[in-house]
C-alpha positions in Angstrom: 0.0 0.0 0.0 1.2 3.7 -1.0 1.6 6.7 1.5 -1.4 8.4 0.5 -3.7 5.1 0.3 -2.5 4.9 3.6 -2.9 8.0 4.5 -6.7 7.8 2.7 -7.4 4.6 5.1 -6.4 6.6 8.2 -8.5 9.2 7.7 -11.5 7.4 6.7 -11.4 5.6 9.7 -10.8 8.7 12.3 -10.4 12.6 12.1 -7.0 13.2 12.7 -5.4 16.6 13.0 -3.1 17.5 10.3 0.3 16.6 13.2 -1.2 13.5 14.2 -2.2 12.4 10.8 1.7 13.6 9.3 3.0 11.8 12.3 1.8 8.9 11.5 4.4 8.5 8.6 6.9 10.6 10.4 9.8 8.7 8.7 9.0 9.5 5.5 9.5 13.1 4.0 13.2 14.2 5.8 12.7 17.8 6.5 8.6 18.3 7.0 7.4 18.8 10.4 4.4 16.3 11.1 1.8 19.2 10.7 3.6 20.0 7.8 3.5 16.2 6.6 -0.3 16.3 7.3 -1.2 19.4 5.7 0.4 17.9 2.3 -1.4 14.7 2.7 -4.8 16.1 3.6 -4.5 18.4 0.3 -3.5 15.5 -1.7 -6.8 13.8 -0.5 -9.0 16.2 -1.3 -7.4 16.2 -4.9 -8.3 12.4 -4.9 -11.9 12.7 -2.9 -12.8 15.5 -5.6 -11.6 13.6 -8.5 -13.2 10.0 -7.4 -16.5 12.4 -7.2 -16.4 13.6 -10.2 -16.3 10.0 -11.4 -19.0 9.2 -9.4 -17.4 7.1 -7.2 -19.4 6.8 -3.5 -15.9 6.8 -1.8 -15.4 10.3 -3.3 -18.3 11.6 -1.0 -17.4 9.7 1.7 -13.8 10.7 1.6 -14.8 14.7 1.4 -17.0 13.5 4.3 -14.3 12.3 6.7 -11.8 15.3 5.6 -14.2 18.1 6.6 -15.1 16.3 10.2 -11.4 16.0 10.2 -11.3 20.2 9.4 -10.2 20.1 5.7 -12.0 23.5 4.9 -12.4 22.6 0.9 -14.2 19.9 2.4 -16.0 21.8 5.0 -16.9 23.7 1.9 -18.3 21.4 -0.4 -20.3 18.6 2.0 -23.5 19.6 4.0 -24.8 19.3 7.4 -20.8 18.4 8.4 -19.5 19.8 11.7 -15.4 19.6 12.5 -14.3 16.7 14.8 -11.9 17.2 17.4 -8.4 15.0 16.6 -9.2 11.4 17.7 -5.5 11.2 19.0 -4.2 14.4 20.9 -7.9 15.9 21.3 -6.7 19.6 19.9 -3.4 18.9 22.4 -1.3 19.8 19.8 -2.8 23.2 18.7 -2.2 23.8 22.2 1.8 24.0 22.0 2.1 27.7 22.5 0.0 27.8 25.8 2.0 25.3 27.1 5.8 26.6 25.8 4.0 29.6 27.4 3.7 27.6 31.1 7.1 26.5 30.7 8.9 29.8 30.1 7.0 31.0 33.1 8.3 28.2 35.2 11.6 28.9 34.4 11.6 32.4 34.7 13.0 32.8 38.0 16.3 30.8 37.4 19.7 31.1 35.9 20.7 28.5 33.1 22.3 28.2 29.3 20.8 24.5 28.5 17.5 23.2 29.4 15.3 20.3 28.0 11.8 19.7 28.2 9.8 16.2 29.0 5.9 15.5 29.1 3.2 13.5 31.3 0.7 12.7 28.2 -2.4 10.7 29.5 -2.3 7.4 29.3 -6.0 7.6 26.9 -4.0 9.6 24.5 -1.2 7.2 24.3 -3.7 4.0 24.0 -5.9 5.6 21.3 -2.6 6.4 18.8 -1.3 2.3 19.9 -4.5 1.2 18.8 -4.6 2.9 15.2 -1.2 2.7 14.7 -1.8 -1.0 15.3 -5.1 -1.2 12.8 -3.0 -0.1 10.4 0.4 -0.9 10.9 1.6 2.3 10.3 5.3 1.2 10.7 6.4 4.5 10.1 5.5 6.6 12.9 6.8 8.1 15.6 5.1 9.0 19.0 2.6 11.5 20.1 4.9 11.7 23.3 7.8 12.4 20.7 5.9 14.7 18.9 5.2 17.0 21.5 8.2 17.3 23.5 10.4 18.1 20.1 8.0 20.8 19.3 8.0 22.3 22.9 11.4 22.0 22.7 12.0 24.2 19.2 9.4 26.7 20.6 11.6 27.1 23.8 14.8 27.2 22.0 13.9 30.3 19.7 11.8 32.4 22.6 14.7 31.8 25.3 17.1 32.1 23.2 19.3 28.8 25.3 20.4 25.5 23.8 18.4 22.2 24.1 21.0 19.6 26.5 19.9 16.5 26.3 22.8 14.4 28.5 22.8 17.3 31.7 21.0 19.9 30.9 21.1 22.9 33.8 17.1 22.9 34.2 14.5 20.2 33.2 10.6 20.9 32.7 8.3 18.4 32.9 5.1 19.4 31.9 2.0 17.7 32.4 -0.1 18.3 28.9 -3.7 17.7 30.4 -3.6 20.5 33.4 -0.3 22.5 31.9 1.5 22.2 35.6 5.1 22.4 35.3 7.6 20.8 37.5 11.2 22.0 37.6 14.2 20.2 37.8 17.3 21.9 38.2 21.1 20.6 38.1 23.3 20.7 41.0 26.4 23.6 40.9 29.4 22.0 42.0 32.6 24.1 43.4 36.0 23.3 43.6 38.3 24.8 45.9 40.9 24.1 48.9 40.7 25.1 52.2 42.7 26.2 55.4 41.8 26.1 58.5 43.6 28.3 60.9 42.5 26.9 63.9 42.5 23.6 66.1 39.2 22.4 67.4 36.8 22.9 64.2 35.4 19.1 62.9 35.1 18.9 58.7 31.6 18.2 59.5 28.8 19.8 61.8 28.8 17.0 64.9 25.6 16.2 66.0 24.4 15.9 69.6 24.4 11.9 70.7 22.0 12.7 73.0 19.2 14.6 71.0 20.6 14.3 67.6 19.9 17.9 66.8 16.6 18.9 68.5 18.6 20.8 71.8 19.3 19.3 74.9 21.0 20.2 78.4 24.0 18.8 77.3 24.4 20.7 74.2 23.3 23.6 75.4 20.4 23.8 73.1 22.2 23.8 69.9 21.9 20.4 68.7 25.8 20.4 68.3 28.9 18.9 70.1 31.1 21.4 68.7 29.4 25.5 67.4 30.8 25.4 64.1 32.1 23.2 61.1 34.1 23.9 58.0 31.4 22.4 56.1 29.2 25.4 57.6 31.6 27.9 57.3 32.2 26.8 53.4 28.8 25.3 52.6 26.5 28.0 54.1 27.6 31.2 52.3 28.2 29.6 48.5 24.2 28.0 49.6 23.3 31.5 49.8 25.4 33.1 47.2 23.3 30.3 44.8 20.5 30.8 46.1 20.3 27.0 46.6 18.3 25.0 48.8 20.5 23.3 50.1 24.0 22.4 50.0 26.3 19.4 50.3 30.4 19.4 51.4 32.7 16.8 50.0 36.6 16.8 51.3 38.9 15.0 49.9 39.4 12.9 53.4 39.3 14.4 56.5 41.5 15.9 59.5 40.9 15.2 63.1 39.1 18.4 65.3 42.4 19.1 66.9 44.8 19.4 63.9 44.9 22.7 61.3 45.4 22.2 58.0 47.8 24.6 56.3 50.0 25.0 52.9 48.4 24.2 49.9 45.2 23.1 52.1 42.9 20.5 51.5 41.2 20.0 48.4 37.1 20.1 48.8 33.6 20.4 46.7 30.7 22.0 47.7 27.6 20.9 45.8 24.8 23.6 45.9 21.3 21.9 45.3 17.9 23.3 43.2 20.1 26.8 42.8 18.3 29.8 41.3 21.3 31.4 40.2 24.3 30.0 38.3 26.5 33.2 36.9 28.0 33.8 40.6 31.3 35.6 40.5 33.4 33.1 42.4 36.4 35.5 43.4 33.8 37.3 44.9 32.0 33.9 46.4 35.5 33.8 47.8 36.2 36.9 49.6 32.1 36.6 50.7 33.2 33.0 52.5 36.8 34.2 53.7 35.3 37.3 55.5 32.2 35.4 57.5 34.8 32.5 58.3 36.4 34.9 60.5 40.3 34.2 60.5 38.9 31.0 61.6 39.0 29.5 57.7 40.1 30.4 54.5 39.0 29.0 51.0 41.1 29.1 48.1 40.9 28.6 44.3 37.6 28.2 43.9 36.4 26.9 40.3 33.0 25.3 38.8 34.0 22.0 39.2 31.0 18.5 38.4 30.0 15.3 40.0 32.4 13.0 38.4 35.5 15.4 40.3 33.3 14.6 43.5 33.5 11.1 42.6 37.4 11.2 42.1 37.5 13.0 45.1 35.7 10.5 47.3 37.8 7.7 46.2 40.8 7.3 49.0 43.3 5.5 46.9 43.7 8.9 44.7 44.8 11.3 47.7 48.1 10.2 47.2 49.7 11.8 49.9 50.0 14.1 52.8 52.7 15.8 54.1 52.3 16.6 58.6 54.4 18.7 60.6 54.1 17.2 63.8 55.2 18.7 67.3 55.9 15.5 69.5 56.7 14.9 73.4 59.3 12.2 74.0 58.5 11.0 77.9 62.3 11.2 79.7 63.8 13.5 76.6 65.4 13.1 73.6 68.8 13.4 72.6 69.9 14.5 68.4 71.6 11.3 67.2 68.3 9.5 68.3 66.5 12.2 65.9 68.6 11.3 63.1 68.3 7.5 63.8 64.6 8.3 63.4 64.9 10.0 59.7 67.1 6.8 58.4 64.9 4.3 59.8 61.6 5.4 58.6 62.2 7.6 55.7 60.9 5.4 52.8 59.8 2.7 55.3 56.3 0.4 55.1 54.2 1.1 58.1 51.9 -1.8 59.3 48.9 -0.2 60.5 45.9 -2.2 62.4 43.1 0.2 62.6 43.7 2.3 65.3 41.7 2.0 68.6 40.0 5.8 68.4 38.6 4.5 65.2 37.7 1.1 65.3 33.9 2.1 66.7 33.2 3.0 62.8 36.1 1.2 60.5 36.6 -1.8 59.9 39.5 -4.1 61.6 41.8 -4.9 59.9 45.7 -4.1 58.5 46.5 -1.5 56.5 50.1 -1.1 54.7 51.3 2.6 54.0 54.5 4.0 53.3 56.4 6.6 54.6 58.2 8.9 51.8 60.1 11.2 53.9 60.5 11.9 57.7 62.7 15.2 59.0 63.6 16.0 61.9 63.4 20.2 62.1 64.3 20.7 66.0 65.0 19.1 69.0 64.5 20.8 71.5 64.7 18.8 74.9 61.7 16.3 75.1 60.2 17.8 72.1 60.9 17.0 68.5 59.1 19.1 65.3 58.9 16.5 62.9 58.0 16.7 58.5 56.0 13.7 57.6 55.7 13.0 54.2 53.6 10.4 53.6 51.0 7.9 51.4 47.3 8.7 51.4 45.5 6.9 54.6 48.9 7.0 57.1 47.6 7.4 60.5 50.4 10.3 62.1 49.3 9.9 65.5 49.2 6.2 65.7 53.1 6.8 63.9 53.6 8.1 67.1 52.3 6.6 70.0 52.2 2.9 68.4 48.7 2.8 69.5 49.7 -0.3 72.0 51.4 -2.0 69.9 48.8 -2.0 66.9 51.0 0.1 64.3 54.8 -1.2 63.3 57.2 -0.1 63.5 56.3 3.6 65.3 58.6 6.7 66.8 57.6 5.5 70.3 59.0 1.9 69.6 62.3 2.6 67.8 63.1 5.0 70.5 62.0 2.2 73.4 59.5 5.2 75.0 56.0 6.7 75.4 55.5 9.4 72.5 52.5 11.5 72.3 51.7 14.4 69.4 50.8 17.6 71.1 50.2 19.6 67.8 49.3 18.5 64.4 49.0 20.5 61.4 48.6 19.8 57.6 50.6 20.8 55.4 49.8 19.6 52.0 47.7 17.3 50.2 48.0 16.0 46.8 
């Protein structure tokens, strides 16, 4: 069977608009729209329905019949007592695309973005009545009314807003729902790269809930819901939330330090991802200066960048924090005299440390033995029973438990090549790669 008996078979059957009916062959005729595809065919039929008429065949009447219910107006014209038909598939949906591009501009009109794309609820009647004469006639050429609509929404969109159709991760997704016209609006996280420094002991990476109320306020708290008043994640996370105009926001460090140590140099390298954000064209030299002042001396934020999920999945991974360089101030019990020092630098520079998980851990890791490597340990000053120690060393290297031993649990340690207790009083990172 030929396109246009086809297409004369279709339209006998049901009044189709002239998308749905060009959709219905919407693989043939590269470069028509569907409407555009329909309009041609339903001309070509009434050039066949007049001349079957005029040669008195009965289909020629009914044919004019069936294209004036479906709104042909030579038909509408020519046959009496005939009233238009609404579309048997979409219903007039599709002669409702500019109300609806309409509902989605307005949706989006509050937010920042360069690349959107649109999606569509279509009821589930719609969808069933275009299965069923697609089936009937095995119109293997088709495409969707689902299809249809979203590219059309789409072009509309693209010309009036004047932004790019994405169609792998766009910055804002519209759903709209075709038979009330709601919109819902998805929008793509903002990620930000930087590296921070924090200045003083005491702050956690991560706001430390109460164990007792688990944030509601208690006595023990003081009413705050926290163990500790501030975080860095707070102090990073809060202001770039607000900046974005987010509604929320999420901090991911590339490991973490203990409360008590600072983190200096280089600093450590972090992500803050800022959810549902209204605004995306944030200066970030100014995002920095805007975090650096409300921090307070406490913590400073460097070379911040737009960064994406896939650095914050590199970022989680341990294995690729390579390593860390310490400088650690440490208190020998009974003193500690130079040449002991040096022994110190030859025996564990470059030497594999056998770590069991340590014991201020083990509540939340897992037991078991670890193997990391020292790259470089110098000696700066002794000074009595103190020594000021450069630790350069793989990702993972517990420093304190390099220490102390931990009872025995890390091999070998300072406290066991120098045969007595050692204990870190000050900690402070230097760099992280």
């Amino acid at each position: 069977m030929n396109v246009l008996e086809a297409a004369k078979e279709v339209i006998l059957d049901k009044p189709l608009c002239e998308s749905c009916l060009g959709r219905c062959f919407a693989r043939l005729g590269r470069g028509l729209s569907n409407r555009e595809r329909g309009a041609f065919l339903k001309g070509l039929l009434l050039m066949e329905a007049e001349r079957l008429e005029a040669e008195g065949h009965e289909e020629g009447r009914l044919l004019l019949r069936a294209l004036a219910e479906a709104g042909v107006e030579g038909a509408l014209r020519r046959v009496e007592g005939v009233s238009l038909k609404p579309c048997y598939v979409c219903g007039g949906l599709l002669s409702r695309l500019q109300e609806l591009a309409s509902a989605v501009r307005e949706a989006l009109a509050p937010y920042e973005f360069s690349s959107f794309l649109v999606g569509t609820k279509v009821p589930g009647e719609l969808v069933e009545r275009e299965d069923s004469l697609r089936a009937k006639h095995t119109l293997s050429y088709s495409e969707s009314l689902k299809s249809d609509v979203n590219r059309e929404l789409r072009r509309l969109l693209s010309q009036e807003l004047g932004k790019r159709v994405d169609f792998t991760s766009p910055d804002v997704m519209a759903i709209v729902d075709v038979a009330t016209g709601k919109v819902e609006v998805k929008l793509k996280s903002v990620f930000i790269y930087g590296r921070y420094l924090k200045l003083e002991a005491g702050i956690p990476q991560s706001k430390w809930l109460c164990p007792s109320c688990w944030g509601k306020g208690c006595t023990r708290c003081g009413g705050s819901g926290k163990l500790h008043p501030i975080s860095i994640e707070e102090l990073i996370a809060n202001p770039l939330k607000e900046l974005f105009e987010g509604r929320g926001a999420k901090f991911h460090g590339a490991g973490r330090e203990d409360v008590d140590v600072r983190v200096l140099g280089r600093g450590r390298p972090f992500v803050v991802e800022v959810k549902e954000p209204r605004k995306r064209n944030v200066d970030l030299l100014k995002a920095e200066e805007e975090v650096n002042r409300r921090a307070r001396g406490m913590v400073e934020v460097r070379e911040l960048r737009f960064s994406s999920k896939e650095e914050v999945r590199r970022l989680k991974v341990t294995a690729k924090v390579k390593e860390k360089t310490y400088l650690a101030k440490v208190k020998v019990k009974g003193g500690v005299k130079e040449e002991e020092a040096r022994r110190l630098e030859e025996l564990l520079s470059g030497a594999l440390i056998n770590q069991r998980t340590p014991l201020r851990v083990l509540h939340r890791r897992a037991d078991k033995v670890r193997v990391k490597k020292v790259y470089e340990l110098k000696v700066q000053e002794v000074l009595e029973d103190t020594l000021t120690i450069l630790i350069r060393g793989q990702g993972g290297l517990y420093i304190k438990e390099l220490v102390t031993g931990d009872e025995g649990r890390t091999t070998p340690s300072i406290a066991e090549l120098l045969g007595r207790e050692a204990e870190v009083v000050e900690l402070t990172v230097i760099d992280v790669e």
